[in-house]
Structure formats: C-alpha cells, structure tokens
C-alpha positions in Angstrom: 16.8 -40.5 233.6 14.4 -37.6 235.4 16.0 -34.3 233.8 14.8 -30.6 234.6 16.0 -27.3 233.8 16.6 -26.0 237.5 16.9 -28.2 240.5 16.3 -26.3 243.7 16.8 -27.5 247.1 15.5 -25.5 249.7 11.8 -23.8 250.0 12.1 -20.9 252.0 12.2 -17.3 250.5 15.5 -17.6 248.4 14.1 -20.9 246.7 10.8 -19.8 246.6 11.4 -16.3 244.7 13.8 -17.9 242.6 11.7 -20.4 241.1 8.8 -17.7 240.4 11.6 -15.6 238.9 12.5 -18.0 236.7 9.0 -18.9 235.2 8.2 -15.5 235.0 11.5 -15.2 232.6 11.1 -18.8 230.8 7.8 -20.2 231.2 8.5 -23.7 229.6 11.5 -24.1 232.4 10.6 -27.0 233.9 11.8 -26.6 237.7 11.7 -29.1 240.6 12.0 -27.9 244.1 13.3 -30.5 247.1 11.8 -29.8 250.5 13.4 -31.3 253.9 9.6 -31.2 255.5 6.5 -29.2 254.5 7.8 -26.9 251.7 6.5 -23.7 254.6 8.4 -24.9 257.5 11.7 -22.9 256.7 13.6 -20.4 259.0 11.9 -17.7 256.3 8.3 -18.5 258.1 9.9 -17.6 261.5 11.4 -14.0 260.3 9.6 -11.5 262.5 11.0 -8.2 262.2 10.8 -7.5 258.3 13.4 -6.9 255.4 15.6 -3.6 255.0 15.3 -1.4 252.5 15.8 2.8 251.8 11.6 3.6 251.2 12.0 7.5 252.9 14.4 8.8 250.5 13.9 12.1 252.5 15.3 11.2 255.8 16.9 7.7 254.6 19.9 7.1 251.9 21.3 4.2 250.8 24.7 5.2 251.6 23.6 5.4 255.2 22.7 1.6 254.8 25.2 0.8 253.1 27.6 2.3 255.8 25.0 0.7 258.4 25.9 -3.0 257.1 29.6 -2.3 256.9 30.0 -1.1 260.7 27.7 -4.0 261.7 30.0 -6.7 259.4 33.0 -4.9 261.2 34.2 -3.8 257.6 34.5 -7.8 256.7 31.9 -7.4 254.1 32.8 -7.4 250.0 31.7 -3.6 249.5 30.6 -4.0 246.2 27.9 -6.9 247.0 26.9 -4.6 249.6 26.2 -1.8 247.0 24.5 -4.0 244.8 22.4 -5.5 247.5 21.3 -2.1 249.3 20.8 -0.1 246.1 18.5 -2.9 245.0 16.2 -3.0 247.8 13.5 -0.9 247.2 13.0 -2.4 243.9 12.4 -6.3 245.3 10.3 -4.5 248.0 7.8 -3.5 245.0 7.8 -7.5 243.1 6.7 -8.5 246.6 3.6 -6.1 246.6 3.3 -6.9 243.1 3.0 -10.6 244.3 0.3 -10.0 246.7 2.4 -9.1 250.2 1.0 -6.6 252.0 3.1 -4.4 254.5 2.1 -2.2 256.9 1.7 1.0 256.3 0.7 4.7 258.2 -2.6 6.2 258.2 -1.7 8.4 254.7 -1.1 4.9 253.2 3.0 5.2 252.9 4.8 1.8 253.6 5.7 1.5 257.3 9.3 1.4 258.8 10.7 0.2 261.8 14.0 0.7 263.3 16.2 -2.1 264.2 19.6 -2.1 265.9 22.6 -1.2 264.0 20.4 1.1 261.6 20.6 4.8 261.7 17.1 5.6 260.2 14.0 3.7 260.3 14.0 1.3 257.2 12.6 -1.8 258.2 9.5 -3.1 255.9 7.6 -5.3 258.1 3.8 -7.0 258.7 3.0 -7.0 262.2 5.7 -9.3 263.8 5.3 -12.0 261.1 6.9 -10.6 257.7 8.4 -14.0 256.9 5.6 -16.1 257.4 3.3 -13.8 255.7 5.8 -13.6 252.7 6.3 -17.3 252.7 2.2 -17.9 252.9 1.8 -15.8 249.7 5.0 -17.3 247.7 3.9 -20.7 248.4 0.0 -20.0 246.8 1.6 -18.6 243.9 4.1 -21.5 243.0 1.3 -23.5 243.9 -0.2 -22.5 241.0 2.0 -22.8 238.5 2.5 -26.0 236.6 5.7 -26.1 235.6 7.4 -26.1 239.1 7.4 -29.5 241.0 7.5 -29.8 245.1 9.0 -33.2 246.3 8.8 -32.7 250.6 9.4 -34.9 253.2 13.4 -35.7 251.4 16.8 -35.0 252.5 19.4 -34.2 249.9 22.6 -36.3 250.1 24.9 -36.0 248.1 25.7 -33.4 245.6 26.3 -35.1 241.5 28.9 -34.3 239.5 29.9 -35.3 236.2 33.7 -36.8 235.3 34.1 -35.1 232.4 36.4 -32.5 230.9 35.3 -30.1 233.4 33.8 -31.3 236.3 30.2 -29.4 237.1 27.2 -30.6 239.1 24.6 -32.1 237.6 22.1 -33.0 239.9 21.3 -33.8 243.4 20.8 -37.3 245.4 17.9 -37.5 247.8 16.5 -39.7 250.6 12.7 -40.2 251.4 10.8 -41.0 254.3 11.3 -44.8 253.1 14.6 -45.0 253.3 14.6 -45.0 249.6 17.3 -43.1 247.1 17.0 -41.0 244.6 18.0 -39.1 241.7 17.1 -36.1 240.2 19.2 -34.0 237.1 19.5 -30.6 235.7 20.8 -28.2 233.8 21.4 -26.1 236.7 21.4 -26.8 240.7 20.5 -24.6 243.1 21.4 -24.9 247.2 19.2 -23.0 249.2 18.8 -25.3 252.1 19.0 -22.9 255.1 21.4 -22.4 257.7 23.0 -24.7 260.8 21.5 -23.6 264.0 20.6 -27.1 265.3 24.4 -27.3 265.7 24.1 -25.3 268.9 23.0 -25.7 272.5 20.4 -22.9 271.9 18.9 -21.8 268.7 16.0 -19.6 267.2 16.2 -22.1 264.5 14.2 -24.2 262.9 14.7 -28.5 263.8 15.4 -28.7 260.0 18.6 -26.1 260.1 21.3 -29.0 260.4 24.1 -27.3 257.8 22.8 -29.6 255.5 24.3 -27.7 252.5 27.2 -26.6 253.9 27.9 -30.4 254.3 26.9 -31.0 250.6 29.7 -28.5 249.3 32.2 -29.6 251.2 31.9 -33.3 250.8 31.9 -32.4 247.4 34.9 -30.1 247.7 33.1 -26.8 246.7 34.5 -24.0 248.7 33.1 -22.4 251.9 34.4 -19.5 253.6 34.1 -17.6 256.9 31.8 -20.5 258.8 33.0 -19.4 262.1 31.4 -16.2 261.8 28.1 -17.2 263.7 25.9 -14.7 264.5 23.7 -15.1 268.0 20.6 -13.3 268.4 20.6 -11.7 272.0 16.9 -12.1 272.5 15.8 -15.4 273.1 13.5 -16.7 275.1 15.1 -18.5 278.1 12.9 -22.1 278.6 15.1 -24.3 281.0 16.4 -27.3 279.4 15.2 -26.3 276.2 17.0 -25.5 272.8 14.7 -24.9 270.6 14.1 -20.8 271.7 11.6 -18.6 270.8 13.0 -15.2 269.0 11.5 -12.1 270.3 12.5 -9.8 267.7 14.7 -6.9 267.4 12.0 -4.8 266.6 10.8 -4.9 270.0 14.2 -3.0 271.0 13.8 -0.8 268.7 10.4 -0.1 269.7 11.6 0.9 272.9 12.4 -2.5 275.3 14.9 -2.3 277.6 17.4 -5.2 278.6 17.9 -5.6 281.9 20.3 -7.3 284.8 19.3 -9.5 288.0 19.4 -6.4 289.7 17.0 -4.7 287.2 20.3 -2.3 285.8 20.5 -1.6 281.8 23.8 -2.5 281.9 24.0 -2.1 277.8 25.4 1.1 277.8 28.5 0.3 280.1 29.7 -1.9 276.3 28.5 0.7 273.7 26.4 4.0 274.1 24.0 3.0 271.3 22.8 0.4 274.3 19.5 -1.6 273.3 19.9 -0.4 269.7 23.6 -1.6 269.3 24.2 -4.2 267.3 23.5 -7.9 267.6 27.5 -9.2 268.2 27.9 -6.7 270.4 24.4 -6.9 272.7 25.4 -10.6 272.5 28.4 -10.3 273.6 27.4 -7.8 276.7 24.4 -10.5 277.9 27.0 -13.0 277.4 29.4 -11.5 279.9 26.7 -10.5 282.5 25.4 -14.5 282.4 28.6 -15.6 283.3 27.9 -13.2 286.6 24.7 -14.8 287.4 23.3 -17.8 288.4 20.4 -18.0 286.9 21.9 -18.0 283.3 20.4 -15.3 281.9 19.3 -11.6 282.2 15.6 -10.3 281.1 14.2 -8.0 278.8 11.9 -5.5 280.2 8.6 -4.5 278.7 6.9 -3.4 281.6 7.1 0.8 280.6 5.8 0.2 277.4 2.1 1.1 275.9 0.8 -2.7 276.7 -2.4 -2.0 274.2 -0.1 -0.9 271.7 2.6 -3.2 272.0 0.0 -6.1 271.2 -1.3 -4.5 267.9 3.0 -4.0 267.5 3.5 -7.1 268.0 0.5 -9.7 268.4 2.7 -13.0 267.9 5.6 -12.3 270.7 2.6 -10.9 272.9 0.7 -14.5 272.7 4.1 -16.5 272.4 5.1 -14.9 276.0 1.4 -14.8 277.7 1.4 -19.2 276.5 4.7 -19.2 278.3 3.4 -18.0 282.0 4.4 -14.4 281.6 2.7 -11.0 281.8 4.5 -8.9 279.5 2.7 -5.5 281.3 4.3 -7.0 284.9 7.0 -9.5 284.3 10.3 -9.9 283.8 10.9 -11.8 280.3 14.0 -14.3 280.8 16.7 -14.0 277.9 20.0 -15.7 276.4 21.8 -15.5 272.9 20.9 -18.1 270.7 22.6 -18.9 267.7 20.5 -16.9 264.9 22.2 -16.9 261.9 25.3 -18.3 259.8 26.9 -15.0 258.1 29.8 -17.7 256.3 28.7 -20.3 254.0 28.9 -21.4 250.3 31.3 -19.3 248.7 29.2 -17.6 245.9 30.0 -14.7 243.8 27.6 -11.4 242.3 25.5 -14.3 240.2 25.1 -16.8 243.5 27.6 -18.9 241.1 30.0 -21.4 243.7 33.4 -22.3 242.4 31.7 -26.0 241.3 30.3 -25.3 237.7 26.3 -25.1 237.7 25.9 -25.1 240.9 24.4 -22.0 242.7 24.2 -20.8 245.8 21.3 -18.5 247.9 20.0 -17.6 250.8 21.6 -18.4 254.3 23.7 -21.2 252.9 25.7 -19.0 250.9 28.4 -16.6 251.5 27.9 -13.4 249.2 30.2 -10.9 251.3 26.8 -8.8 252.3 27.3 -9.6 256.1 31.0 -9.7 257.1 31.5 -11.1 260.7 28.1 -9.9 261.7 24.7 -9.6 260.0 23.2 -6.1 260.0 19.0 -7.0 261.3 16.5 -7.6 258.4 19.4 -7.7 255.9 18.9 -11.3 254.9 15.6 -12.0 253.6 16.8 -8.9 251.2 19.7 -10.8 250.2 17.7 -13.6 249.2 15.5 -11.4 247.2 18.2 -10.1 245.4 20.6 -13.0 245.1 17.4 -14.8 243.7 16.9 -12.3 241.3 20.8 -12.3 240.2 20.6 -16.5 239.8 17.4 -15.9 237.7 19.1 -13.8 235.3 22.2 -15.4 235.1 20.3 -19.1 234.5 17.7 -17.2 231.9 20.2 -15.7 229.6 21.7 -19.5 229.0 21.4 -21.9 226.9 19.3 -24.8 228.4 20.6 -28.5 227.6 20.8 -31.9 228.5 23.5 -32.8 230.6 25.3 -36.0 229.6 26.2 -38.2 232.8 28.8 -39.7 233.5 29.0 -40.9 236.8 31.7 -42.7 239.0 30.4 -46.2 238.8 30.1 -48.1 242.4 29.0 -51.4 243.3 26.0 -51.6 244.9 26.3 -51.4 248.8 25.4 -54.8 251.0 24.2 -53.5 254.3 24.3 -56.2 257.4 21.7 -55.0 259.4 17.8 -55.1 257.3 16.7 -51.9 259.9 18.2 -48.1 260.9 20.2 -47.1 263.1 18.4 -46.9 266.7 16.7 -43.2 267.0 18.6 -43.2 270.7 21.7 -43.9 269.4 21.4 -40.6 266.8 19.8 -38.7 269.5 22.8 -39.2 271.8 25.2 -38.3 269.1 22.9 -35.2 268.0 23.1 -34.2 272.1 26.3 -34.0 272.3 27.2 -31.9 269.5 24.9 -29.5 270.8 26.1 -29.7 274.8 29.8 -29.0 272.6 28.6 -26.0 270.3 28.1 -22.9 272.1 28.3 -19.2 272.4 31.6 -19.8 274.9 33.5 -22.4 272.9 33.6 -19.7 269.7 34.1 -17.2 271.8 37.0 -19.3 273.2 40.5 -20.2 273.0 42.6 -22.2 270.6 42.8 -25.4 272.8 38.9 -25.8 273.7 38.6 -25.4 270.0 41.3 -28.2 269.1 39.7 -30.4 271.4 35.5 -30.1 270.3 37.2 -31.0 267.1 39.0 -33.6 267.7 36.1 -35.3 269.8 33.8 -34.1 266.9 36.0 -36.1 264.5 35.8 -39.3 266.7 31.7 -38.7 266.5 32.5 -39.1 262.9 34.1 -41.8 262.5 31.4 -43.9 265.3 28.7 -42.6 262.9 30.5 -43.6 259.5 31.0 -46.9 261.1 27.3 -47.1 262.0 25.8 -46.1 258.8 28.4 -48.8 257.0 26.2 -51.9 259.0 23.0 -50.3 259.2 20.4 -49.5 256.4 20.7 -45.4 255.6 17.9 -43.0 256.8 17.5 -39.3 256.9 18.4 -38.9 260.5 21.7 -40.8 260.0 22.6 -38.1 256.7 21.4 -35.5 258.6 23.3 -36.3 261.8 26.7 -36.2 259.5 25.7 -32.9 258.3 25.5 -31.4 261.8 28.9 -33.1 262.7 30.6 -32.0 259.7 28.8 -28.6 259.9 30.4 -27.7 263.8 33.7 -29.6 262.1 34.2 -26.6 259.9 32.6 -23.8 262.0 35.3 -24.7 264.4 37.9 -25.4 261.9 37.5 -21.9 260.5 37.8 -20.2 263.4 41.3 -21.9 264.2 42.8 -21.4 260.7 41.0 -17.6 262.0 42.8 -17.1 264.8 46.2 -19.0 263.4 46.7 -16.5 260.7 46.2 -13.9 263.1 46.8 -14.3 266.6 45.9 -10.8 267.7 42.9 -10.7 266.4 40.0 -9.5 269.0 36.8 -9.7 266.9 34.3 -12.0 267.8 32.9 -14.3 265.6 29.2 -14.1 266.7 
C-alpha cells in the first residue's frame, strides 16, 4: 500500500503554498501532489490583476476591506472568516517576497497598488498583468526543489476513499492516468484543491481543466457543499464568435480608467449604479447582460481608445499583445465584450481550518466554500484566500499526530467491461456541448421552470453517460464528463432549493 502524510490534489496556488507550508513546518512529511495536466496549467497561472491586501495603512484600513468584501458578497459572507482573511493579508503578502515574488513597486521602492472595482482604496498587489503566473512560476521552482514532495500529472482524481470504520474519514484518493489505468494513493490527511467549474458554461475565462472535478468528488462521496449557485461572471471577456474558451481582460484595466461602452458608444454603467466602471463584478455583469439582450450583436465593448497607449502597454503588456494577436488596435478600436463565468463563490463546505464535514479531508482554494465571498467575490480576494486557507490547513495538519491509516475498504468484484476501447471522443464531445449550450448567464439568472427543466435533461445526460461508461473501458474524459454534469446538476439544484426557501428573493446569483 503507497502511504503519505498529505495527499494534495490540485497544483495551483492553494496546493502549491500548502505543500511548501507544510515542509517548511515538518520536513520529513512526505507529501504527494496529483496534477490534472502540467502541474502550471491552473486557473492561478491566468490571475492577472493581483491579490488584495491593506499595504498603505495611511490611506487604507482593513476595516475598509473588510466592509469592501461584505457589500460586494451582498452581506452573504461568514464575517468572522472575512476578518481573519483581511487582517491576514499583509502578512502572506511578505512569505511571498520571502519566496522570491517580486511585485511592483513605485519609484521610492514601496509595493505598488492598484484599484479594482468594489474596493474603496487602492490595495491591489500586482506584477504587471500576470501576478498569477508569476507567482505560480516561482512556487513551482521552489517545490521543485524539495525532495520530499512528489508531482504525479497528467491524472484525473475519481473517487474520493473512505474508510468503514467507527468513524468514517477519507483516507486517500483514486486516480486515473493517461492509460486508462487506476490508481491508489493513501494518507494521513487529503487535501482538495482542484479548482473551480467554469467549463460548465457556454463562456468561460477558465481553464479546459476547470470541470467541478472536486465539487463532484464531495458530493459522490456525500461531503457537504453549499451555495453552488452563487456563480460569479466576470464582465470583461473577450468576445471571439463561436468560442468559449475567453480571454479575461482584467479588472485592473477598469480601474485604470477603461470605459465600457454600448453599440451606440454610451457608458451606460451609471444608469445601474453610480460607481459605473468601478462597481462591482455581479452588478457590471448584470448591466452588460441586460444591454446584450438589446443588441444584436451579443455584446457591448470596452473602450480603451482615451487612454495613455504607451503607458497602458508597460500597465498591461499581456492584454495589450493578447488584443493586437486578436485583430484589434487597442489605441483605435472597439474591444468586443460578454460576461463569462469567472469564478465559483460556493463550493466544499470548509470551516476556519479548510476542515469539510468528511473527517481528514480538507478543502482550499476555489473548490471550497470558506464564507469569504458571499454571493459575489470582491476582485483579487481569492488568490488571498488561498494564501491564507493554506496557511490555516498547514497548521491545523502540523500540530497532529501523523499515522498510518488502517483500510478498510468496501470490497467489490472486479468490473468486466464489454467493449476492450473508450468511449468515442464525439460521443463525449456532444455530451460536453450540450451542457455548455444549457449553462449560462440567462438560465441562472432565470426562472424556476427553465431551471427544473436543464435539470431534468441534465439528469437524462446522466444516466446515457453512466450507461456508457458501464460497456465501455473508463478514461479520463468519461470521469471528467460526469463531473461537469453533476457539477451544473448542483449549481442548478442550489439555486432552486435558493429560490424555494425564498421566493422573493431578488439577488442574483452571479
């Protein structure tokens, strides 16, 4: 049996700080780390605008953040993570430098900040318009170099273990290669910290690897989730016809002064909420959303055309190259844009220690669901969560008592499949199309009936699929197709159980 101390899947920034964390406390942990692809292609590498955090304690306060987050989460958040997570900041801000990230910073040499919408003082802690990748370049080197922590890529996760004993607790994680093969890895303690589920939707700023794949993990092993309909869309997106794969162009960029825009060149932001561009990210979604429905194009544009053109490439060098690749010329076009759906605010239940309500099994990152966000995310507040949650989960796991965990597993006959190859990659791709042509920004937005119906059809996907993978030999695709059904199955079933308990309610769940 292949035992660790701390089984991680996921390798962005939660996984990533975690594990160094956790050496840096225990040194003879032995730690394995499961990666979906290459351990650097996470949503954490795409993160352009930076992570929040109270630096100017002159003009800045973290009461002002804290009250910041709350008005953004519409005052669904669990104040005391909030607390914990602002008041924190500033102090995961310095393990990063202390790691070898390097932020901006002015000409006297005093760290950078950038305003985002939603925030009342500049606070955002950025490099250029590539924070995440940068941060996730210099994580990876370092756990790179340490021996103790093992990378197995190129797997997909199935199945969460769990031991039949007194109490029932995880105890390692199933996974599935390239090959086709399974395989099983246990450990003292198991750590989900496998993204989010923006593949579910017609458009996404997402990664192709953000299928839900944890959220599906808890709940077919009956670990609780909570608040999955509250998806949050990013308004800026770049609009590609018949594409859903979008490029984000950050919020920074609003808060550096670009306007949004209508068909008849009008910034109609204002007519929704007087902060305008710098509102935040439900409500700007929310106001593009209703002005697409008047257009017939299907989307509205974000205007650049005012701005400092010399210093809005040094700002911003990756959205400048991204949007001259596309055909546009930032200094004289029109730049098309749509919501997209950004990121999952519900998740893994998880309490101040990232702990789920399954014994040893932890949750961080976008998968989980600390309370920090409420309904809606406040910008650059979630690669600080994951900083922090990581730091909670590595204090938590150092302060115990590492042992062996005795297995005892349901025993099952070994599975006689009828067909020696996988199912057909057309056959998944026209499943995986139509769960995205379902899942979008109008069906949440919607009403009980359109809800009812996506899920019922969803549930019939289901079932075609489970009948499928019953004849055929398994793959990834197949697991990973399951995890997007069962992912929009809950998002949707969430919001009805939402709106149920209270029909009255008029918040939005993006």
């Amino acid at each position: 049996m292949q035992h660790c101390d701390v089984l991680i899947a996921g390798t962005g920034i939660a996984g990533m700080t975690l594990a160094l964390k956790l050496i840096e406390k225990r040194p003879y942990f032995k730690i394995v780390m499961l990666s979906k692809g290459h351990p650097c292609e996470t949503n954490t590498s795409l993160a352009q605008g930076g992570i929040a955090a109270v630096i100017d304690r002159l003009q800045d306060s973290f009461e002002q953040h804290i009250q910041d987050t709350l008005v953004a989460g519409h005052y669904l958040n669990n104040v005391d993570v909030v607390n914990m997570v602002v008041r924190q900041a500033p102090a995961r801000i310095q393990e990063l430098i202390k790691w070898g990230v390097t932020f901006d910073t002015q000409s006297e040499g005093t760290i950078a900040l950038g305003l985002e919408g939603g925030h009342s003082q500049p606070r955002i802690v950025h490099a250029k318009d590539k924070t995440g990748k940068h941060i996730q370049d210099v994580l990876w080197e370092r756990i790179q170099q340490s021996p103790q922590i093992e990378i197995i890529d190129h797997v997909l996760v199935t199945s969460i273990l769990k031991s039949y004993q007194e109490d029932e607790q995880a105890i390692g994680l199933s996974f599935i290669d390239n090959s086709h093969q399974l395989h099983q890895r246990y450990a003292s303690h198991i750590v989900l910290a496998t993204g989010g589920c923006g593949q579910v939707f017609t458009h996404t700023s997402n990664p192709v690897a953000a299928t839900g794949d944890g959220i599906a993990l808890a709940l077919k092993a009956g670990v609780d989730l909570k608040d999955m309909h509250y998806i949050q869309f990013h308004p800026t997106a770049l609009f590609e016809p018949n594409k859903s794969n979008l490029f984000l162009i950050s919020e920074a960029l609003r808060g550096y002064g670009a306007h949004v825009v209508n068909e008849q060149q009008v910034r109609f932001l204002f007519q929704h909420d007087i902060r305008g561009e710098l509102a935040p990210r439900d409500i700007v979604s929310q106001a593009i959303f209703s002005e697409i429905l008047q257009t017939i194009s299907g989307h509205v544009y974000l205007d650049l055309r005012h701005l400092d053109f010399q210093d809005f490439q040094d700002h911003f060098p990756t959205i400048c190259n991204t949007l001259h690749r596309a055909g546009y010329q930032p200094q004289k076009d029109l730049i098309p844009i749509v919501p997209a759906a950004h990121y999952q605010c519900g998740g893994i239940k998880v309490d101040l220690y990232g702990r789920s309500s399954l014994q040893n099994l932890y949750a961080l990152g976008e998968c989980a669901q600390t309370g920090l966000h409420g309904s809606n995310r406040l910008a650059s507040n979630s690669l600080l969560e994951a900083l922090v949650y990581a730091h909670q989960i590595a204090e938590v796991i150092s302060q115990q008592k590492i042992h062996q965990a005795s297995v005892i597993l349901k025993k099952s006959a070994k599975k006689i499949y009828f067909n020696s190859t996988v199912i057909c990659p057309v056959v998944l791709g026209h499943f995986k199309n139509e769960i995205k042509r379902l899942m979008n920004y109008k069906l949440l937005n919607g009403n009980l009936q359109e809800q009812q119906t996506v899920v019922d059809t969803l549930m019939k996907l289901h079932q075609d699929l489970l009948e499928c993978m019953e004849y055929y030999l398994p793959c990834k695709h197949s697991y990973e197709l399951e995890n997007m059904i069962l992912t929009a199955m809950v998002i949707l079933q969430h919001a009805l159980f939402q709106e149920k308990a209270n029909p009255h309610n008029l918040n939005q769940y993006a």
